[in-house]
C-alpha positions, 0 to 999 in steps of 0.5 A: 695658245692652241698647242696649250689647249690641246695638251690639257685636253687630249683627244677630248675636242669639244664641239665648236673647237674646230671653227675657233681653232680654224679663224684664230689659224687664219687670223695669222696668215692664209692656209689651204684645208690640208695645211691647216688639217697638217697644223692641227696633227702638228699642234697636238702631237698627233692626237687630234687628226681632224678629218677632210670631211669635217675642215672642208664641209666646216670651211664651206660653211664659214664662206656662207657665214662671211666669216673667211674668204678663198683666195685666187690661189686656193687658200682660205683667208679670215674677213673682217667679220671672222676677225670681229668674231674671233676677237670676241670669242678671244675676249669672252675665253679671256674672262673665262679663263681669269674667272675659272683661274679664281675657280680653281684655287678654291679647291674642290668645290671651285673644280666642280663648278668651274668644270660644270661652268666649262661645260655650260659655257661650252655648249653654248658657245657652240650654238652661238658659233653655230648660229652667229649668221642667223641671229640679230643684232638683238639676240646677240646683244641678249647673249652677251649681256647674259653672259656677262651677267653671269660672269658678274654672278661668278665674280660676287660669289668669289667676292662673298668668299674672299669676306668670309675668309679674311 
């Protein structure tokens, strides 16, 4: 899936990607940050080359979140939170992906907004995965129904659309 994702986008990595990309690697087994810097040149083909001081200041930053852990023989392994965390994103990129699947075989115009919806829920995600350890469990469940909300938008529009054309 990783590998995937890296092909259609190139060398363009969105801000956010690394913290997914590093908790879905871990998700598999534990690694250290140069194997996981090595899997990230793998995966792309050489195209996107994370560098040590943007995995290891990440790494530390997802210890201080709870969502990894270090292993007595130097390795970073996922905790339950990362885990919880990761599935949650793996469900929200699920939705997505089907909504912008509809998107897309609407032809332009279903490009040009699903292209600006991948942009806003991009940024987004990324200051949720910023800030997911200092928000409540209040303000969680506000972005979720609001993203949830929105995606309910989506699906009545691709509704209304499949009227007019049947």
């Amino acid at each position: 899936m990783i590998s995937e994702w890296v092909q259609r986008v190139g060398s363009a990595v969105p801000r956010g990607f690394s913290r997914y990309f590093i908790l879905e690697l871990l998700k598999k087994k534990p690694h250290t940050g140069k194997e996981i810097i090595d899997y990230a040149v793998e995966q792309s083909g050489g195209i996107w080359k994370p560098s040590p001081g943007l995995i290891y200041p990440l790494l530390g930053r997802l210890l201080d979140e709870g969502l990894i852990e270090e292993t007595k023989d130097g390795k970073y392994q996922i905790t339950k939170r990362g885990a919880d965390t990761a599935e949650d994103v793996d469900k929200i990129n699920d939705i997505v992906k089907k909504q912008l699947d509809v998107l897309f075989r609407l032809g332009n115009v279903g490009q040009f907004v699903a292209m600006d919806l991948l942009e806003r829920i991009s940024t987004m995600g990324s200051i949720l995965s910023s800030n997911v350890t200092n928000m409540t469990n209040e303000e969680t469940q506000k972005y979720r129904k609001f993203l949830q909300s929105e995606l309910n938008r989506i699906d009545e529009v691709k509704r209304k659309r499949e009227i007019k054309i049947d």
